[in-house]
PDB file of N, CA, C and O in Angstrom:
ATOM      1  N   UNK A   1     116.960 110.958 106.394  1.00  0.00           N
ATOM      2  CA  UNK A   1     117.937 111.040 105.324  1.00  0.00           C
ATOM      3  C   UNK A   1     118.865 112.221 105.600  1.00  0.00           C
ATOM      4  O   UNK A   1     118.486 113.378 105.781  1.00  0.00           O
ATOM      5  N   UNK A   2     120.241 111.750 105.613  1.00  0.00           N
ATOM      6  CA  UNK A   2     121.107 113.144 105.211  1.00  0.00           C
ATOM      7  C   UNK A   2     121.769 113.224 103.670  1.00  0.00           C
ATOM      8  O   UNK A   2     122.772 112.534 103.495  1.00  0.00           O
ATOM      9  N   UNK A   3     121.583 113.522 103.248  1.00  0.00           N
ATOM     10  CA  UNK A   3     121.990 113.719 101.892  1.00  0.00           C
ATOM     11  C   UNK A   3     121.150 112.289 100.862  1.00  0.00           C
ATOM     12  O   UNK A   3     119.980 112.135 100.514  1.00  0.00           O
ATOM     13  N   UNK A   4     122.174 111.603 100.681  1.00  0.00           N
ATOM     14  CA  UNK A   4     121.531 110.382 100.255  1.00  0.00           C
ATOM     15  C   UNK A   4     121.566 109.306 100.984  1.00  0.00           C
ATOM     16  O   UNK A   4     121.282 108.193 100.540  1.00  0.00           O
ATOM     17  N   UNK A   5     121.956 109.564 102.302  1.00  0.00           N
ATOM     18  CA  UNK A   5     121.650 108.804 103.191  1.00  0.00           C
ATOM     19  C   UNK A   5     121.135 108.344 104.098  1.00  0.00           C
ATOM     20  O   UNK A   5     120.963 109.282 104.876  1.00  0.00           O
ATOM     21  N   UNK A   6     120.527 106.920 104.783  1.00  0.00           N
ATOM     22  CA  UNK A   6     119.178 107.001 105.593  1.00  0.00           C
ATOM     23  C   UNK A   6     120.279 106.391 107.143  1.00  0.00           C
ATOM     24  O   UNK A   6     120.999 105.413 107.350  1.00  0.00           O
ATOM     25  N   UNK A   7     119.764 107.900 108.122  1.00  0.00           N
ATOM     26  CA  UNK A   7     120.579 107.980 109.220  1.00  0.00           C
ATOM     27  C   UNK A   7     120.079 107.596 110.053  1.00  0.00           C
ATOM     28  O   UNK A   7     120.831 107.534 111.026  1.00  0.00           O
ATOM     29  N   UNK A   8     118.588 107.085 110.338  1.00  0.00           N
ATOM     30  CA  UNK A   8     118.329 106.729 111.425  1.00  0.00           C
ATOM     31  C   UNK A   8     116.716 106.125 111.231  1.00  0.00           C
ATOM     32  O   UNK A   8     116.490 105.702 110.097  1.00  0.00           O
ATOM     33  N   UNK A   9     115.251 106.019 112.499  1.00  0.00           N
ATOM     34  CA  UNK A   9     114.557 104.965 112.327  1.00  0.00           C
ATOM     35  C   UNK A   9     113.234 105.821 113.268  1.00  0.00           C
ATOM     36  O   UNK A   9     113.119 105.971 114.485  1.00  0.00           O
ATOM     37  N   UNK A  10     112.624 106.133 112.481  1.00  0.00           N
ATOM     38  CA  UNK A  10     111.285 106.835 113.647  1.00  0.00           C
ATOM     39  C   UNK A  10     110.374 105.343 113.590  1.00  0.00           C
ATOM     40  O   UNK A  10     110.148 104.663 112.589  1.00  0.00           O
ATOM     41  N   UNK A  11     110.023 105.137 114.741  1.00  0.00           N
ATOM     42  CA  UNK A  11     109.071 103.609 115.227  1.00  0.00           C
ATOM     43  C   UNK A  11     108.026 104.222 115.534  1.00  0.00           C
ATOM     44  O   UNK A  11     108.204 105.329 116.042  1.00  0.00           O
ATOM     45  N   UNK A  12     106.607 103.753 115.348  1.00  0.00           N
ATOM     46  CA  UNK A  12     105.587 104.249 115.960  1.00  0.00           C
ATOM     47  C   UNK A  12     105.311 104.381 117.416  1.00  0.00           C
ATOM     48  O   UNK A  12     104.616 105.200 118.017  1.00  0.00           O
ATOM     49  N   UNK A  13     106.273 103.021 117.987  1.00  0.00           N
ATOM     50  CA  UNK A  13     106.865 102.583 119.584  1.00  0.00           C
ATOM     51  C   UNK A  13     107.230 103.616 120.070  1.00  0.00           C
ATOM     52  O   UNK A  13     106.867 103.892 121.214  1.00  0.00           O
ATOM     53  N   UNK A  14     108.273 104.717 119.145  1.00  0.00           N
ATOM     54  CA  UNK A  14     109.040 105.994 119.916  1.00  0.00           C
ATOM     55  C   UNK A  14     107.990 106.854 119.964  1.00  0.00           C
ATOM     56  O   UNK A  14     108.057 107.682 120.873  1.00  0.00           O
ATOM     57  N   UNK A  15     106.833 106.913 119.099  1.00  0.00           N
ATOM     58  CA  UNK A  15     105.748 107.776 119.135  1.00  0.00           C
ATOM     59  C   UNK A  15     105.031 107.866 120.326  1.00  0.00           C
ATOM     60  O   UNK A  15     104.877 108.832 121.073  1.00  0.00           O
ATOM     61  N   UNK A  16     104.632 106.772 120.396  1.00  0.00           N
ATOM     62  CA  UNK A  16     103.441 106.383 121.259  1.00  0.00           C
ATOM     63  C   UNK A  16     104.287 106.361 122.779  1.00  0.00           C
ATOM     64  O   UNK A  16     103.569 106.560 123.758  1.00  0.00           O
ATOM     65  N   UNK A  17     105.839 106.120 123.051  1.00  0.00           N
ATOM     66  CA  UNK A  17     106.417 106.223 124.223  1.00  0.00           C
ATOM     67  C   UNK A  17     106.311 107.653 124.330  1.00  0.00           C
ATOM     68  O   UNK A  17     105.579 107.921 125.283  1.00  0.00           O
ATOM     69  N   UNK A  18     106.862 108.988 123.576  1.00  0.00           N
ATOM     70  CA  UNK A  18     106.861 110.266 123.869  1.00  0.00           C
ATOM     71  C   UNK A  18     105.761 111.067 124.137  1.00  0.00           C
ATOM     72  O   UNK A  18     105.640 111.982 124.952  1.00  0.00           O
ATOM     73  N   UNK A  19     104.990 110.609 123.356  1.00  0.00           N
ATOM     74  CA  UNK A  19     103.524 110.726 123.846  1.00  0.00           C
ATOM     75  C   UNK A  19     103.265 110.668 124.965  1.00  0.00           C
ATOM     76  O   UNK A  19     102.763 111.599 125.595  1.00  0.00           O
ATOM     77  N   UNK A  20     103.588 109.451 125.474  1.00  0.00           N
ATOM     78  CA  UNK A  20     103.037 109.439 127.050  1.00  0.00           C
ATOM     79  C   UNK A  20     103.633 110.147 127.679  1.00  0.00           C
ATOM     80  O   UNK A  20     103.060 111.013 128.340  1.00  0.00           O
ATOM     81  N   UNK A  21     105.216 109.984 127.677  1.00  0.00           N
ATOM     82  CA  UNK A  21     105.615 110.539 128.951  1.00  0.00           C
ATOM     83  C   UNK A  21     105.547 112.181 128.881  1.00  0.00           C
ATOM     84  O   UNK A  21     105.833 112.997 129.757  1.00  0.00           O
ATOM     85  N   UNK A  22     105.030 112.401 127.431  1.00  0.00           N
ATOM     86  CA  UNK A  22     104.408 114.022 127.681  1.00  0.00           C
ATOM     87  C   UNK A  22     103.425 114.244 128.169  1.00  0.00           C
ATOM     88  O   UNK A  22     103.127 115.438 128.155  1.00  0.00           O
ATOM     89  N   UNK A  23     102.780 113.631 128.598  1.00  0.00           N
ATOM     90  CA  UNK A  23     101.272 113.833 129.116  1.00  0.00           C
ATOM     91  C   UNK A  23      99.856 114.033 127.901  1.00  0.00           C
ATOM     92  O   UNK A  23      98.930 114.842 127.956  1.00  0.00           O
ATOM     93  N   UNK A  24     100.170 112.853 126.750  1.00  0.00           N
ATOM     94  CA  UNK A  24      99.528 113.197 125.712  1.00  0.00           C
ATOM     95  C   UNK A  24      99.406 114.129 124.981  1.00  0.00           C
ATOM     96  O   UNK A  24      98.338 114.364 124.414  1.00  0.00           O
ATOM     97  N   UNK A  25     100.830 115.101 124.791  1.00  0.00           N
ATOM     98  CA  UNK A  25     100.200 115.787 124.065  1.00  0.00           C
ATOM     99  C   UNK A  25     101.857 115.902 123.650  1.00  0.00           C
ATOM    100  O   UNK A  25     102.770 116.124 124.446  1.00  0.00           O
ATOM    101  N   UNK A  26     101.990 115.672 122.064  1.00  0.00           N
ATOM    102  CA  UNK A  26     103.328 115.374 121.159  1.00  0.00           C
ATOM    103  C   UNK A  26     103.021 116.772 120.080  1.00  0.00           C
ATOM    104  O   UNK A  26     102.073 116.935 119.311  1.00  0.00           O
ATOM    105  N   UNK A  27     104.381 117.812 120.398  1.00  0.00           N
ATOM    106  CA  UNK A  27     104.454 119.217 119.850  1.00  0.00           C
ATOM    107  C   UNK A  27     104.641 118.615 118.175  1.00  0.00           C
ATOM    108  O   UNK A  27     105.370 117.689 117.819  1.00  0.00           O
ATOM    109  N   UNK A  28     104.117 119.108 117.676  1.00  0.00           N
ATOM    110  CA  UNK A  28     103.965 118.611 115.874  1.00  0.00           C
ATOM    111  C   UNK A  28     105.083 119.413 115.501  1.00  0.00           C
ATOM    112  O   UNK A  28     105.103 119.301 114.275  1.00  0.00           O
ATOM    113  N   UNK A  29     106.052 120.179 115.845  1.00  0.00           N
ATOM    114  CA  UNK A  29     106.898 121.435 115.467  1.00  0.00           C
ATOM    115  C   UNK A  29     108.376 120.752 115.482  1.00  0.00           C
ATOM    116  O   UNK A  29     109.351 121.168 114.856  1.00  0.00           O
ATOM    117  N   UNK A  30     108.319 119.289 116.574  1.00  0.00           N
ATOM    118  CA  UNK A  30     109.357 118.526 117.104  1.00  0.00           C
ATOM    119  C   UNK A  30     110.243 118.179 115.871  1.00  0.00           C
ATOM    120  O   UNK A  30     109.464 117.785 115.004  1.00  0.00           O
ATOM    121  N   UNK A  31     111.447 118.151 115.429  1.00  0.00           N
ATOM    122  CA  UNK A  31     111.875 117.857 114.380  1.00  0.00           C
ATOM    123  C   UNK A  31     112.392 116.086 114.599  1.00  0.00           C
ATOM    124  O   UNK A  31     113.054 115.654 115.543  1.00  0.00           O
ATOM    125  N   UNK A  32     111.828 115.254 113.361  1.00  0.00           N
ATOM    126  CA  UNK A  32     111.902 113.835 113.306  1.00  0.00           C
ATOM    127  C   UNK A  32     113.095 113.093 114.423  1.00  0.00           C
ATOM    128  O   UNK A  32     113.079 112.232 115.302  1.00  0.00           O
ATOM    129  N   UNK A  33     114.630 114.499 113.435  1.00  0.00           N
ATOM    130  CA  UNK A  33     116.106 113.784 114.086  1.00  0.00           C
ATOM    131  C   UNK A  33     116.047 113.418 115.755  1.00  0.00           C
ATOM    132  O   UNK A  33     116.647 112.574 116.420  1.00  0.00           O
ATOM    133  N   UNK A  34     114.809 114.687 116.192  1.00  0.00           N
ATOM    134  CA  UNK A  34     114.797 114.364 117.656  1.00  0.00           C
ATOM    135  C   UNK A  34     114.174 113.029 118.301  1.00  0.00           C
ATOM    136  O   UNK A  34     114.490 112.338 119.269  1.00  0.00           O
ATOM    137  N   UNK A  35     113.294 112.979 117.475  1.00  0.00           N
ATOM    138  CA  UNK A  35     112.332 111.322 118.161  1.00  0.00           C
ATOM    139  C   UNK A  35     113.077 109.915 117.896  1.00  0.00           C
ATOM    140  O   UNK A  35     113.148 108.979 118.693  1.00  0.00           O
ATOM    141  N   UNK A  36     113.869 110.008 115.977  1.00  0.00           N
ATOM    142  CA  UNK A  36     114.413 108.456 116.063  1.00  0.00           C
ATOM    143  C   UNK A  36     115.319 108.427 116.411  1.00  0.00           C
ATOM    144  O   UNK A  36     115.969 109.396 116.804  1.00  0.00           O
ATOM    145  N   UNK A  37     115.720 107.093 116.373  1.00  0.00           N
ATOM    146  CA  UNK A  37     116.891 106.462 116.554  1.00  0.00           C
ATOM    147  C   UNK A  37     118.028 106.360 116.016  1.00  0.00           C
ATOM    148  O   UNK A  37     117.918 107.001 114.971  1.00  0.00           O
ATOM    149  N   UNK A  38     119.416 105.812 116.100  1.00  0.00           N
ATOM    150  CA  UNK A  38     120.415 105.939 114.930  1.00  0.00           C
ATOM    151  C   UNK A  38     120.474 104.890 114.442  1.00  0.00           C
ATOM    152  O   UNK A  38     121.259 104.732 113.506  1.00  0.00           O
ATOM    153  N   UNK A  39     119.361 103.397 115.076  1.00  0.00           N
ATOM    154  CA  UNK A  39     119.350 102.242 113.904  1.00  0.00           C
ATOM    155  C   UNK A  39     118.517 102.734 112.942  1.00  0.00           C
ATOM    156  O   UNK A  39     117.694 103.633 113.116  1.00  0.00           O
ATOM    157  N   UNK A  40     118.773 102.031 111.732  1.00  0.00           N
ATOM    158  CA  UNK A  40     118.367 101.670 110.407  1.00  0.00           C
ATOM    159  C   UNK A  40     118.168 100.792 110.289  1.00  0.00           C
ATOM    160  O   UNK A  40     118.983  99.872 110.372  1.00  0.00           O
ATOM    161  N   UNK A  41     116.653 100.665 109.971  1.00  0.00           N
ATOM    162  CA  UNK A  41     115.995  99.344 109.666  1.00  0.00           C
ATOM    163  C   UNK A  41     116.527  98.685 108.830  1.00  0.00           C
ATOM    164  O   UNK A  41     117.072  99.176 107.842  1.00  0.00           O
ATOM    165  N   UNK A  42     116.461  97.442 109.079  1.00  0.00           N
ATOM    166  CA  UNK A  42     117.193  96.383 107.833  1.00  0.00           C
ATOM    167  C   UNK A  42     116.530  96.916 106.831  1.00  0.00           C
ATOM    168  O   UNK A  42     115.576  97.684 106.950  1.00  0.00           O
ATOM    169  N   UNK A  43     117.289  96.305 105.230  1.00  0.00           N
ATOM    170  CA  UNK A  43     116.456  96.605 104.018  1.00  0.00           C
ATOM    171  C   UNK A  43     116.389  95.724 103.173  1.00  0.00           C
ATOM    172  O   UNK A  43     117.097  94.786 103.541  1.00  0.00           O
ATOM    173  N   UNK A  44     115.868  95.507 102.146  1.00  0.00           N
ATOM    174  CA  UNK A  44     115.569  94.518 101.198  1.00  0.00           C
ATOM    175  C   UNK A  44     115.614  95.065  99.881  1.00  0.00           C
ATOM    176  O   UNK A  44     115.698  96.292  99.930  1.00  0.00           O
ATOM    177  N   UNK A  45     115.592  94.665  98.870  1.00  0.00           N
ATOM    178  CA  UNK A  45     115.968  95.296  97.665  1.00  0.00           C
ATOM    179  C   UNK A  45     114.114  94.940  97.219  1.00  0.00           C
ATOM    180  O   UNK A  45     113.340  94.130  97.728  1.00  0.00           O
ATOM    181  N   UNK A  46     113.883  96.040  95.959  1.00  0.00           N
ATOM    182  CA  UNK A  46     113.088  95.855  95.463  1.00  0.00           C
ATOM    183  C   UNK A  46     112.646  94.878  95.185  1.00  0.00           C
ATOM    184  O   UNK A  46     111.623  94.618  95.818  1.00  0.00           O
ATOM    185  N   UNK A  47     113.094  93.826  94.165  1.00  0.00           N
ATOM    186  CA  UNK A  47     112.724  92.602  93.751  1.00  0.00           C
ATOM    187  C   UNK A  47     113.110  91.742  94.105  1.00  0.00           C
ATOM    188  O   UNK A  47     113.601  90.921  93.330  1.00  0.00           O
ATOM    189  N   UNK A  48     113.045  91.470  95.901  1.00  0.00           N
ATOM    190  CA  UNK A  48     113.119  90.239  96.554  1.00  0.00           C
ATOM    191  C   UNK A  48     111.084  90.256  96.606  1.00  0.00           C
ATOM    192  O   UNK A  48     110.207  91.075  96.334  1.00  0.00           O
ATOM    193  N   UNK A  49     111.149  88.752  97.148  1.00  0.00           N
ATOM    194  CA  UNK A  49     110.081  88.027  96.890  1.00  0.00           C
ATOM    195  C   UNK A  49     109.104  88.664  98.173  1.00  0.00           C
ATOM    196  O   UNK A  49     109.463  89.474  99.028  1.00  0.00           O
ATOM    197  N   UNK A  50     107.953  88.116  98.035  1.00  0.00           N
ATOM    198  CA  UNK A  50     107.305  88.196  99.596  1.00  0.00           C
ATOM    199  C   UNK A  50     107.466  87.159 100.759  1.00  0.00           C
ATOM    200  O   UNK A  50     107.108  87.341 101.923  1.00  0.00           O
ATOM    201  N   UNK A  51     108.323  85.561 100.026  1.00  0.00           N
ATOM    202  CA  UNK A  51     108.648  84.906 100.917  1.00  0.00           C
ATOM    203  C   UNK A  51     109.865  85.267 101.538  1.00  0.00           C
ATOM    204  O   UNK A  51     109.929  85.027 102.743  1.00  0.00           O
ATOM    205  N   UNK A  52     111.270  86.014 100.762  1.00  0.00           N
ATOM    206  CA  UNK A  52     112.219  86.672 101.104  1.00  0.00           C
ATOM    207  C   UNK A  52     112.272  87.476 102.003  1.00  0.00           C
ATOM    208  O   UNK A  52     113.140  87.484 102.876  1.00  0.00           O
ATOM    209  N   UNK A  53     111.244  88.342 101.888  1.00  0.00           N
ATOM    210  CA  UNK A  53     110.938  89.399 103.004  1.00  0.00           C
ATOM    211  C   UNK A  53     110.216  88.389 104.258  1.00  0.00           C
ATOM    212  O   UNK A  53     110.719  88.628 105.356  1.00  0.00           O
ATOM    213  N   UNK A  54     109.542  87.717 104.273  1.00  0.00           N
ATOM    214  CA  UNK A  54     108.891  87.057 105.178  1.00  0.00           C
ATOM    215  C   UNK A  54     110.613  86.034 105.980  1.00  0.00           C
ATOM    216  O   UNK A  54     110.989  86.207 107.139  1.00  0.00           O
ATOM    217  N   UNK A  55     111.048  85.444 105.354  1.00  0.00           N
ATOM    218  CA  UNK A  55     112.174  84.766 105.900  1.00  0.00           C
ATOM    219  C   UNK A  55     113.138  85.597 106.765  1.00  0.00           C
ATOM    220  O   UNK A  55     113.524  85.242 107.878  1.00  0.00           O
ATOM    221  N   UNK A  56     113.449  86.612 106.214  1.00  0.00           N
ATOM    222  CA  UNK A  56     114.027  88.261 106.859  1.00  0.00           C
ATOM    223  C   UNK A  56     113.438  88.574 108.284  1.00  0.00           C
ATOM    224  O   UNK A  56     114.107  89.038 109.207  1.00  0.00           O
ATOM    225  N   UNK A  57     112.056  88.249 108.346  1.00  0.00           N
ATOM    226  CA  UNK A  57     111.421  89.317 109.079  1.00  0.00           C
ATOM    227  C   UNK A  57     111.517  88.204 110.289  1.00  0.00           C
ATOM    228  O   UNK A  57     111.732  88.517 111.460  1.00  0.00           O
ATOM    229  N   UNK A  58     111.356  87.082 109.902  1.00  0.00           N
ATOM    230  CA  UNK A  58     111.395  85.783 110.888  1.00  0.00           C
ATOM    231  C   UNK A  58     112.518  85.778 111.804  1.00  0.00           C
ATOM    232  O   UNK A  58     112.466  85.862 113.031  1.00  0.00           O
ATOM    233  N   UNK A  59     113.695  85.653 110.952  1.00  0.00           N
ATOM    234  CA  UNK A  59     115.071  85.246 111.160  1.00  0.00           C
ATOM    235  C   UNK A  59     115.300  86.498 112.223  1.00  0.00           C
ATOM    236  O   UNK A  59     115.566  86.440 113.423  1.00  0.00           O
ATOM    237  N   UNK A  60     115.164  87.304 111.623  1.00  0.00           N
ATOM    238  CA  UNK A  60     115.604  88.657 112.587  1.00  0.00           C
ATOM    239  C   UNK A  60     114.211  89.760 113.417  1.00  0.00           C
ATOM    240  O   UNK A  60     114.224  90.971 113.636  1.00  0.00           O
ATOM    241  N   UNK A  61     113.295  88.878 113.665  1.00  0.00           N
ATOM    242  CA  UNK A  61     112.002  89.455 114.343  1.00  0.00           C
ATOM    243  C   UNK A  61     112.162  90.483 114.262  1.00  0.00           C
ATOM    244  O   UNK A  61     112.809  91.132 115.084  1.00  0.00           O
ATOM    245  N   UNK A  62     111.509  91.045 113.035  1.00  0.00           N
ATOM    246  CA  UNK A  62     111.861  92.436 112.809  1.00  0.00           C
ATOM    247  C   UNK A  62     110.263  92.252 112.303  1.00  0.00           C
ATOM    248  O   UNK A  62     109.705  91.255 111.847  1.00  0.00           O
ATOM    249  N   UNK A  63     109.677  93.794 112.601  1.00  0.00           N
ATOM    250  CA  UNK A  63     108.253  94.480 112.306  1.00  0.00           C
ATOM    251  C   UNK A  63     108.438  94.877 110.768  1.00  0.00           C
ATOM    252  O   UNK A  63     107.480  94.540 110.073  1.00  0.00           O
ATOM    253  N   UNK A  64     109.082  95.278 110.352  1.00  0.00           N
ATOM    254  CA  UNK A  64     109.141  96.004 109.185  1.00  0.00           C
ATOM    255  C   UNK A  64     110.388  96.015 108.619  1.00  0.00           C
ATOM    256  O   UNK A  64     111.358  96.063 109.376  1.00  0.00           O
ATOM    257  N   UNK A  65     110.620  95.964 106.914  1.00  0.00           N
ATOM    258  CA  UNK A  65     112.052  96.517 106.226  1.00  0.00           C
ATOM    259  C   UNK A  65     111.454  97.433 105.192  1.00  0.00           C
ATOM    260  O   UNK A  65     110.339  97.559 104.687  1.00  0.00           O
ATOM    261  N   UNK A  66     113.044  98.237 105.028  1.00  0.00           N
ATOM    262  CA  UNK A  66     112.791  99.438 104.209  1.00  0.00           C
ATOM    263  C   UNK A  66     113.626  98.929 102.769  1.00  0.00           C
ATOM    264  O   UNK A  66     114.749  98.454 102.602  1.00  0.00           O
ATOM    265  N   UNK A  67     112.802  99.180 102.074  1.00  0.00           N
ATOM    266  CA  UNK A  67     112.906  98.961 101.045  1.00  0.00           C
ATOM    267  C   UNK A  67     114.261  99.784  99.959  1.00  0.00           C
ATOM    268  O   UNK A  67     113.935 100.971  99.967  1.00  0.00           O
ATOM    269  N   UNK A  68     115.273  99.673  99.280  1.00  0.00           N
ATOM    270  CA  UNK A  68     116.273 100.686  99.178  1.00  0.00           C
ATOM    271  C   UNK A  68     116.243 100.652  97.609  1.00  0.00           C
ATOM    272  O   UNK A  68     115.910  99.527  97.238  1.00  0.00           O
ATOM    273  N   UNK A  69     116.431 101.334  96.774  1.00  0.00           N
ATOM    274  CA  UNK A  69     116.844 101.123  95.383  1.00  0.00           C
ATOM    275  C   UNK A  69     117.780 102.187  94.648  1.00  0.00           C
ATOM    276  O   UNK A  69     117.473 103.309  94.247  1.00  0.00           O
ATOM    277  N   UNK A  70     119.010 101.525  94.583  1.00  0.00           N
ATOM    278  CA  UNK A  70     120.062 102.883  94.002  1.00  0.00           C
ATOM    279  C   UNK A  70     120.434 103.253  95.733  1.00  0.00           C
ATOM    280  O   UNK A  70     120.778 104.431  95.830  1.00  0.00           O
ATOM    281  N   UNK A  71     120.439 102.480  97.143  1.00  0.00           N
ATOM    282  CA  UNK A  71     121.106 102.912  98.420  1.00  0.00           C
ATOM    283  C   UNK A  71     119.679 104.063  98.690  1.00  0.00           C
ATOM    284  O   UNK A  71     119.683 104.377  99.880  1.00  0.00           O
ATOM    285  N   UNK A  72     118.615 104.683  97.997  1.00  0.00           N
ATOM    286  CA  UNK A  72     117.730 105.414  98.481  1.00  0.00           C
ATOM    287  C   UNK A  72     116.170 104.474  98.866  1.00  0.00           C
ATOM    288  O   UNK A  72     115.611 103.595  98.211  1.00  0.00           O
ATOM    289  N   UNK A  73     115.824 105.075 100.131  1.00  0.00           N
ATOM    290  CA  UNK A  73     114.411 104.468 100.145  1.00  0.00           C
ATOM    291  C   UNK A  73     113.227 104.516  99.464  1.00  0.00           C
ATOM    292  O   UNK A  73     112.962 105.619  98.985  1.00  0.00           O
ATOM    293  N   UNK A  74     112.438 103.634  99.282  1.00  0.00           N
ATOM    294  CA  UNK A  74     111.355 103.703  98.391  1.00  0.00           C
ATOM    295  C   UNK A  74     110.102 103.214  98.344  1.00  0.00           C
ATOM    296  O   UNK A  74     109.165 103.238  97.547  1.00  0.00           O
ATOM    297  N   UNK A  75     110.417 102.592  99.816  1.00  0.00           N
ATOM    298  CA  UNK A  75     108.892 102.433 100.750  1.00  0.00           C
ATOM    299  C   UNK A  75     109.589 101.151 101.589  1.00  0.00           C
ATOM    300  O   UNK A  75     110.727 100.681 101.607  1.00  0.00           O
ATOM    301  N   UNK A  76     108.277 100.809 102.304  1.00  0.00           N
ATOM    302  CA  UNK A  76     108.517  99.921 103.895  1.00  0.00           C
ATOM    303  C   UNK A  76     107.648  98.975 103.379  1.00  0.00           C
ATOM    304  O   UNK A  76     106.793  99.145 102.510  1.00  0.00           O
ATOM    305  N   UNK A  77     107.987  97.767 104.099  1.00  0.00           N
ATOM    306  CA  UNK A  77     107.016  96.723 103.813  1.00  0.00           C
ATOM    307  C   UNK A  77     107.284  96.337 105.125  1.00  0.00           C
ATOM    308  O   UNK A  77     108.392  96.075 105.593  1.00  0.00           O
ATOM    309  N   UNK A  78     105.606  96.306 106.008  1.00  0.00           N
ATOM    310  CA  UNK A  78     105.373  95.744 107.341  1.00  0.00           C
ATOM    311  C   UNK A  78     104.953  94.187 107.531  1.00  0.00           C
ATOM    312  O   UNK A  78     104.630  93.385 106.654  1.00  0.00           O
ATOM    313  N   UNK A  79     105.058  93.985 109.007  1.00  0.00           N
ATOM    314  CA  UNK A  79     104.531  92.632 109.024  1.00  0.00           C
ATOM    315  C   UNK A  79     102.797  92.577 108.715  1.00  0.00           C
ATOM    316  O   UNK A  79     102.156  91.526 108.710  1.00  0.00           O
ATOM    317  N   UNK A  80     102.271  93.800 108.489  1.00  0.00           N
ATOM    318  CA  UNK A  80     100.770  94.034 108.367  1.00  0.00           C
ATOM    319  C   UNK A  80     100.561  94.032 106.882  1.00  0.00           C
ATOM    320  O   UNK A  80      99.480  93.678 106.413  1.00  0.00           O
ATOM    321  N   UNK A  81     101.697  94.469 106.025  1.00  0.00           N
ATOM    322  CA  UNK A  81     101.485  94.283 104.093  1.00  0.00           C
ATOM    323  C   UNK A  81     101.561  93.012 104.030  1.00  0.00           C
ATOM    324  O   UNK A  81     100.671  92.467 103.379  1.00  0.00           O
ATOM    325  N   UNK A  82     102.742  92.032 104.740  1.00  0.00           N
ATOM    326  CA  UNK A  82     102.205  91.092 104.362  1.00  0.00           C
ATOM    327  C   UNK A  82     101.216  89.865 104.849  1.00  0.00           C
ATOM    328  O   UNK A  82     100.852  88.889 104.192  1.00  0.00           O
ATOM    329  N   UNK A  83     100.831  90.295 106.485  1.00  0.00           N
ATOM    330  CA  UNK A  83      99.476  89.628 106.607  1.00  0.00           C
ATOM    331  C   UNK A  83      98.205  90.244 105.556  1.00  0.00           C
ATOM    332  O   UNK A  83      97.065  89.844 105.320  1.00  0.00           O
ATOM    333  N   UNK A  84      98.640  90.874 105.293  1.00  0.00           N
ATOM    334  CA  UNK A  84      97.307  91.579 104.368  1.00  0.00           C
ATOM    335  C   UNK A  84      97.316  90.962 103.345  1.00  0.00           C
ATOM    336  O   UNK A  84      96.176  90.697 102.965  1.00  0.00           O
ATOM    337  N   UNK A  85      98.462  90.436 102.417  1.00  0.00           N
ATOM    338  CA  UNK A  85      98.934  90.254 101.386  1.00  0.00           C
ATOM    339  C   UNK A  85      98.128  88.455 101.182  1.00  0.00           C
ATOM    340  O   UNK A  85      97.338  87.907 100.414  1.00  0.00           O
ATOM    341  N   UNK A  86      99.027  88.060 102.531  1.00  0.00           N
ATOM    342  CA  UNK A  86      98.563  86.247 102.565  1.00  0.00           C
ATOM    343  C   UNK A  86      97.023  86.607 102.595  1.00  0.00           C
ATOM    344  O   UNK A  86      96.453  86.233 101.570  1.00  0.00           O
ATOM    345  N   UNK A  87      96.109  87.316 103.626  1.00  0.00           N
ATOM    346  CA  UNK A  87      94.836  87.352 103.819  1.00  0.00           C
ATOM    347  C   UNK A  87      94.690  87.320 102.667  1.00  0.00           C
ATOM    348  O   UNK A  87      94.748  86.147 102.297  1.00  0.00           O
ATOM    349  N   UNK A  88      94.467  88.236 101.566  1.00  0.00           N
ATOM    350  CA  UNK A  88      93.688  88.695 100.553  1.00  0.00           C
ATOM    351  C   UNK A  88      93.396  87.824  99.645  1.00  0.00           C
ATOM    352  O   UNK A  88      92.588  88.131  98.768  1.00  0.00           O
ATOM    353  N   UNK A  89      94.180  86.172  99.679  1.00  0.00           N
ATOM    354  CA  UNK A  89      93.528  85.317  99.111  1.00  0.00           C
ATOM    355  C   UNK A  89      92.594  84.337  99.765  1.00  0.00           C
ATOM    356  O   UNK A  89      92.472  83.298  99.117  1.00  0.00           O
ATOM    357  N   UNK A  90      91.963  84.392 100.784  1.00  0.00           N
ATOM    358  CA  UNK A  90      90.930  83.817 101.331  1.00  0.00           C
ATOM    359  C   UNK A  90      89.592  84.388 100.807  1.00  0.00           C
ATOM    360  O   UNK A  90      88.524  83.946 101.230  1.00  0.00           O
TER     361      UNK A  90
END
């Protein structure tokens, strides 16, 4: 975020790449702006559906959207909330 705005996209992918090519060992002191990216994850508004988000995530093979309300974030919904989500009625 810069002000009220969301500038860019830390992936666990960029994690786990810097990681390595440090030789396992990622300085915790590193500031975020340095690791992501300047995309911004697609977003979805609060009260779209879970099939909405699922159609989203299809269409544009995307892992995850960030959720926005009022242009600010307010959580992520992964492709793992909603396998969890379908699971949890079995």
């Amino acid at each position: 975020m810069e002000g009220k705005k969301v500038i860019g996209t830390l992936t666990e992918s960029t994690v786990l790449e810097v990681w390595h090519r440090e030789g396992g060992i990622l300085d915790i002191s590193t500031p975020v702006r340095d690791l992501m990216t300047k995309d911004v994850i697609q977003d979805i508004q609060p009260n779209a559906t879970v099939e909405d988000a699922r159609k989203v995530m299809i269409k544009k093979r995307l892992t995850a959207l960030l959720i926005l309300h009022g242009g600010l974030p307010i959580g992520i919904l992964t492709k793992y909330d909603l396998l969890n989500h379908v699971t949890s009625w079995l």
